[in-house]
C-alpha positions in Angstrom: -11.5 -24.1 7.8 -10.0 -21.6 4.9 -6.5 -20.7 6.1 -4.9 -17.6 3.8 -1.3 -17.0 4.1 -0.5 -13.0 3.8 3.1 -12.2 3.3 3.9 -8.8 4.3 1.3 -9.1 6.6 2.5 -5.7 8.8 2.3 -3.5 5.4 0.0 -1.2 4.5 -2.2 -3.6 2.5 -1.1 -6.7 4.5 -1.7 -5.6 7.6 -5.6 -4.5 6.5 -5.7 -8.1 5.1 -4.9 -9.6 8.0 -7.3 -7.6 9.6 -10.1 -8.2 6.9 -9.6 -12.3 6.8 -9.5 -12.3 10.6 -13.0 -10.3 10.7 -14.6 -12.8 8.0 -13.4 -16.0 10.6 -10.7 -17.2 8.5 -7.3 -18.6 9.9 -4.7 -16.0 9.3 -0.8 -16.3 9.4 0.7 -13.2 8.5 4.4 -13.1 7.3 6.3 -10.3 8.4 9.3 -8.9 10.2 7.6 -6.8 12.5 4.3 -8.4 14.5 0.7 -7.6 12.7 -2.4 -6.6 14.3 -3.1 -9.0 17.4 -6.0 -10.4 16.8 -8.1 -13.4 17.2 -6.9 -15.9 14.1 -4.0 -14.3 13.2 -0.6 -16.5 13.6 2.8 -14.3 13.1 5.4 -15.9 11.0 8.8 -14.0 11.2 10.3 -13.9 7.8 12.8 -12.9 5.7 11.5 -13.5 2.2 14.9 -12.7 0.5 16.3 -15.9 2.3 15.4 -19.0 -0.1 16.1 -21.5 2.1 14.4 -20.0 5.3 11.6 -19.7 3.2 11.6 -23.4 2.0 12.0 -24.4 5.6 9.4 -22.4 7.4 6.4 -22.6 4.7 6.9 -26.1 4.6 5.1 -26.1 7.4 2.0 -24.5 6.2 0.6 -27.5 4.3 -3.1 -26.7 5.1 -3.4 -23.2 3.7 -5.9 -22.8 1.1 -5.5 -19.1 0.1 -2.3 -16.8 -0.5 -1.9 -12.7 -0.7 1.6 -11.8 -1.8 1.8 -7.8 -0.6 5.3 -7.7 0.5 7.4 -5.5 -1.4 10.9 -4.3 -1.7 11.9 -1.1 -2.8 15.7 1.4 -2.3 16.2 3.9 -0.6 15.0 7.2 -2.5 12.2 5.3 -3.7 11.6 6.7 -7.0 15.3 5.9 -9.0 14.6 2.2 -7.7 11.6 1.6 -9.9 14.0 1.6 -12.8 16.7 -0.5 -11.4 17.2 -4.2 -12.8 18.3 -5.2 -8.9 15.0 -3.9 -7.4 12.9 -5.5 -9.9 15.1 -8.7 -9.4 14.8 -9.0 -5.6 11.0 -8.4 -6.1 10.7 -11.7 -8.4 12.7 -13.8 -6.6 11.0 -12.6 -2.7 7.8 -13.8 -4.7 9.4 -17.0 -6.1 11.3 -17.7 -2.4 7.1 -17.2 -0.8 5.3 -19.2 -3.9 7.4 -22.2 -5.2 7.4 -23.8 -1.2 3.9 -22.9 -0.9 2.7 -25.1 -3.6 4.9 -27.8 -2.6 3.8 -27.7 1.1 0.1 -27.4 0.4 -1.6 -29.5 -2.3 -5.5 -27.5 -1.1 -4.2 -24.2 -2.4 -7.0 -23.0 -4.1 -6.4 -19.3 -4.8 -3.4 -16.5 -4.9 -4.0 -13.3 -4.6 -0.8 -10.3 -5.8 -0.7 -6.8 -6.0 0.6 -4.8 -9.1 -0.6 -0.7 -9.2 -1.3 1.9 -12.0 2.8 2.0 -12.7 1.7 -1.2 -14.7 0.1 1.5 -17.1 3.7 3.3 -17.7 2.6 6.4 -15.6 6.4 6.7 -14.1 8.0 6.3 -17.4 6.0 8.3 -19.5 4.3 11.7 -19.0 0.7 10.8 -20.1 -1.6 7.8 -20.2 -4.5 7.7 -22.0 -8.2 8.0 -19.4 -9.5 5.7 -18.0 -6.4 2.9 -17.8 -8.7 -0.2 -18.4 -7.0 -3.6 -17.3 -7.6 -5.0 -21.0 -5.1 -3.1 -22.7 -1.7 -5.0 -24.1 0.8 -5.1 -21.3 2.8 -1.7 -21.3 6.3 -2.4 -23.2 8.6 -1.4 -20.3 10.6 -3.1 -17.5 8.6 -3.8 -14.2 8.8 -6.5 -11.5 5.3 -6.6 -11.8 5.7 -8.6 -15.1 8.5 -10.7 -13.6 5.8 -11.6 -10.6 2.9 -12.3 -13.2 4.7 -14.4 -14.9 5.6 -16.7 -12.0 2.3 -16.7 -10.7 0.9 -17.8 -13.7 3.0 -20.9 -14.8 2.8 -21.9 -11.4 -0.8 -22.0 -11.4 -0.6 -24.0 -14.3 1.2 -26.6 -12.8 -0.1 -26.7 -9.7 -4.1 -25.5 -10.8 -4.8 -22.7 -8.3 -7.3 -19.7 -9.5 -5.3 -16.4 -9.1 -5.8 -12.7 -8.9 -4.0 -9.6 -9.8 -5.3 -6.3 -8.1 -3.9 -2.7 -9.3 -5.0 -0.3 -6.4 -4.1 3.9 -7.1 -2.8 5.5 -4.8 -3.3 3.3 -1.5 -3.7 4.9 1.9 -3.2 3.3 5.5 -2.1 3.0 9.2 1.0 1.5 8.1 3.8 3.4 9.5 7.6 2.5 8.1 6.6 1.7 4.8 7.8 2.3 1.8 4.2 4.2 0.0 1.7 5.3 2.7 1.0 9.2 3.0 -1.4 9.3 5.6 1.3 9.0 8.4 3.8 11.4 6.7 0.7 14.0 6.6 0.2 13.7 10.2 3.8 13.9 11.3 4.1 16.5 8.8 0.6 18.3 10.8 2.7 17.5 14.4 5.7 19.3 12.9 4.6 22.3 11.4 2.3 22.7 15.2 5.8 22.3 17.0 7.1 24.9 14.7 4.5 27.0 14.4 4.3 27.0 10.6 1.4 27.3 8.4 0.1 24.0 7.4 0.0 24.8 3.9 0.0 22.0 1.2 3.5 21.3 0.1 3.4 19.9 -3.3 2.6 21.5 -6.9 0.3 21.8 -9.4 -3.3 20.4 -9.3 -4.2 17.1 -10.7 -7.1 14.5 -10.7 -6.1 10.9 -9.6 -7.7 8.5 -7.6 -7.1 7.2 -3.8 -7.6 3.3 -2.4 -8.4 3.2 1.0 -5.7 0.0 1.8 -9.4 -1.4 3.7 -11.6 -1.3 0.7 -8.3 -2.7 -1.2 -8.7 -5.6 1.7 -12.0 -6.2 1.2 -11.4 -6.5 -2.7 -8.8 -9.1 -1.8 -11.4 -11.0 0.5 -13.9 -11.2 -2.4 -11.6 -12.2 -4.9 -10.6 -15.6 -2.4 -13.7 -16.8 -3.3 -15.5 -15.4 -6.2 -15.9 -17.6 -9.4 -15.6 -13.9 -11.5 -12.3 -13.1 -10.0 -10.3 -16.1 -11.1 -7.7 -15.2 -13.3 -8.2 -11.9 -14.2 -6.8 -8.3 -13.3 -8.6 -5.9 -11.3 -8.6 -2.2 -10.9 -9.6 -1.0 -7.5 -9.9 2.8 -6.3 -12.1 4.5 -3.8 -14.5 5.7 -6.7 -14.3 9.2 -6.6 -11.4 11.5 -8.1 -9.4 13.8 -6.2 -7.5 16.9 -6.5 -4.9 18.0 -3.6 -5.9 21.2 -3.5 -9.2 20.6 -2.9 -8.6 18.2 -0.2 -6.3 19.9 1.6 -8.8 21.8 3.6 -10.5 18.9 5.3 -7.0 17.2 5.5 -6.2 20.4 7.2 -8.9 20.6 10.1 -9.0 16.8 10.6 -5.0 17.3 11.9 -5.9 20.2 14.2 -4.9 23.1 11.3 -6.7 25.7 9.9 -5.6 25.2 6.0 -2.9 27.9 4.5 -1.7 29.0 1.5 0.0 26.2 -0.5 3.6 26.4 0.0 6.0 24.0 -1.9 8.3 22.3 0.1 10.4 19.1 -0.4 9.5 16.7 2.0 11.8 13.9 1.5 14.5 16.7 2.5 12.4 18.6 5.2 11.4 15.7 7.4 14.8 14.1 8.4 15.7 17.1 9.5 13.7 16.9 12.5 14.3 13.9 14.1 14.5 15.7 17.4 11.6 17.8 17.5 9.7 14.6 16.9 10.9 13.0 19.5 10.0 15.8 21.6 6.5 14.9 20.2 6.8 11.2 21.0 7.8 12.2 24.8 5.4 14.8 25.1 2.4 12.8 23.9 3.9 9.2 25.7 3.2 8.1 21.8 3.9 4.5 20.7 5.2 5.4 17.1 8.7 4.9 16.0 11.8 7.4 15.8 11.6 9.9 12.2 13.5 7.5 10.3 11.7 4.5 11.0 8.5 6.2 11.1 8.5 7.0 7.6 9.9 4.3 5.6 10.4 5.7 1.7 7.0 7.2 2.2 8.0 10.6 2.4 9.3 10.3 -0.8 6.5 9.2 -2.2 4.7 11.9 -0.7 6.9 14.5 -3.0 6.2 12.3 -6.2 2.1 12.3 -5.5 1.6 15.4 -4.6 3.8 16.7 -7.6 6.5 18.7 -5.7 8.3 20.6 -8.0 6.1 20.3 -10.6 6.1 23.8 -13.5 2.7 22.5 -15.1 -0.4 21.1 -13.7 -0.5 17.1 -14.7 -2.3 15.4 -17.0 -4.8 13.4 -15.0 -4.4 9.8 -14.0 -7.5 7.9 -13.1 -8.1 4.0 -14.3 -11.7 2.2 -15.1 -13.5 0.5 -12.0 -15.8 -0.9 -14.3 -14.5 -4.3 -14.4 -14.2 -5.1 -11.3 -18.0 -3.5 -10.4 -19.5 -5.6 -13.7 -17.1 -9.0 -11.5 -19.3 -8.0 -8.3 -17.4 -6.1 -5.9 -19.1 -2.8 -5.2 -17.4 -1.7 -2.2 -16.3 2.4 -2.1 -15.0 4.9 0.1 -15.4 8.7 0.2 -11.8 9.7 -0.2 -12.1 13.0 1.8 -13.8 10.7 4.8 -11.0 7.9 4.2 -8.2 10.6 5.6 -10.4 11.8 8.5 -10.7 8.3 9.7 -7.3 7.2 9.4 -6.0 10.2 10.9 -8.5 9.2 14.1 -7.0 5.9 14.2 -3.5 6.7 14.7 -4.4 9.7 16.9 -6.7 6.6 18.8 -3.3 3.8 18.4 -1.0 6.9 19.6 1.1 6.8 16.5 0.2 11.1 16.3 -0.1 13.6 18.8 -3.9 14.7 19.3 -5.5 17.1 16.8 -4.0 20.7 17.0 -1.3 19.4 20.3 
């Protein structure tokens, strides 16, 4: 039986992964902190990937897995300084190195390791503009990144050790994860919950309007399940979006009525320093509702901060847009796409249905 290993299996990638694998009939152990999806498969390995030698110890014992996703991820608090910072990008490489190096020792059928970059590997937080479409064949972007300490690693590892490997660069990725470090959709709905507890107009928050592209984290787990087993994906980097563009403004309307609101005028409003401010009111929420999520500050991870930096808060001028070629991976074989405007009504439904929001308009 195929037996994939997913560290950071309760992420918002990981955890639609684990889902995904577990769907297809494959053996599943998810690497985590916190517990992953229950589900019929799927083995829960509590980890802390920045200990080496628990690492060494409790991997050893996976000597029959056959496929690996890396989709952990460590990033600082305030999200956005820590992409620059030597540390960050450090810890990153050696999490990786502490989840691969014992891998390949413990299990000589490994066949395949999946990672996960994004479009930063095209230079779009340390430069204003990037030429459109990004296409995965350009020279790698002169600038520091973990994602070229990772690469790296992965490579001269599967040299040694003859495993196929994949790199996928997902936009914008949008899930049920909640506590993460990038995942809007929850800070959206607990922004929705708020501004209904408040009664403020749910009007949208950030700046000026911009094209970029979402990935649903399921269609990003589907790309990962292909990529286990198709000849065209060895050793090559992938693009993957929903396949449409999107514009915030646009969007907001729909994202509006599928969290109970009737839309109103955009407003700009700093997220990152509005949400923490409420800590009670959402718990008032959480009683009210008997919900299952977390407290505020657990509940949102770094993702409200990412919220701010996506939706351009305090942008002056509207951004250039920031879209990358699918082409590649469609001409590979992988056709899968998701309406982008359909992906946020259904993952609002789901954490309304896993009582991680309040109902629709409560």
């Amino acid at each position: 039986m195929t037996h994939v290993v997913v560290a950071g299996g309760a992420g918002v990638v990981g955890s639609a992964a684990v889902e995904a694998f577990a769907a297809a009939g494959w053996r599943v152990t998810a690497i985590c902190r916190r517990p992953p999806p229950a589900l019929p498969g799927v083995e829960h390995l509590a980890l802390d990937l920045m200990d080496r030698e628990a690492c060494a110890a409790a991997i050893a014992g996976l000597g029959d897995v056959t496929h690996a996703v890396y989709a952990a991820l460590y990033e600082l608090p305030g999200l956005v300084a820590g992409w620059l910072d030597p540390g960050q990008m450090e810890t990153n490489r050696a999490m990786f190195a502490n989840f691969l190096d014992p891998l390949v020792e413990a299990a000589p059928g490994l066949r395949h390791v999946s990672i996960l970059q994004g479009t930063k590997a095209y230079g779009g937080h340390v430069k204003r503009t990037m030429p459109v479409p990004a296409k995965e064949r350009w020279p790698r972007d002169d600038h520091p990144n973990f994602y070229w300490l990772q690469e790296d690693h992965l490579r001269a590892a599967a040299e040694t050790a003859a495993f196929d490997w994949t790199i996928l660069r997902p936009q914008v990725v949008f899930g049920g994860a909640v506590g993460s470090a990038m995942n809007i959709a929850p800070v959206l709905g607990v922004f929705a919950a708020l501004c209904a507890e408040e009664g403020r107009p749910f009007g949208f928050p950030g700046g000026p309007a911009y094209l970029w592209e979402a990935a649903d984290s399921r269609l990003v787990a589907k790309a990962l399940l292909w990529a286990a087993e198709a000849p065209t994906a060895a050793n090559e980097i992938f693009n993957v979006a929903n396949g449409d563009v999107a514009d915030w403004h646009r969007l907001w309307p729909s994202i509006a009525r599928a969290l109970g609101h009737e839309p109103a005028e955009p407003e700009p409003l700093e997220l990152a320093a509005w949400l923490p401010q409420r800590a009670e009111a959402w718990d008032r929420i959480r009683a009210r509702h008997d919900l299952l999520a977390p407290p505020l500050s657990r509940f949102l991870g770094e993702s409200h901060h990412y919220a701010d930096r996506v939706m351009a808060h305090g942008g002056k001028r509207p951004r250039d847009p920031w879209i990358v070629s699918t082409i590649k991976i469609r001409q590979a074989g992988f056709h899968a796409c998701q309406d982008t405007e359909d992906m946020f009504a259904e993952w609002f439904a789901r954490l309304v249905g896993d009582r991680i929001l309040p109902p629709p308009g409560a």
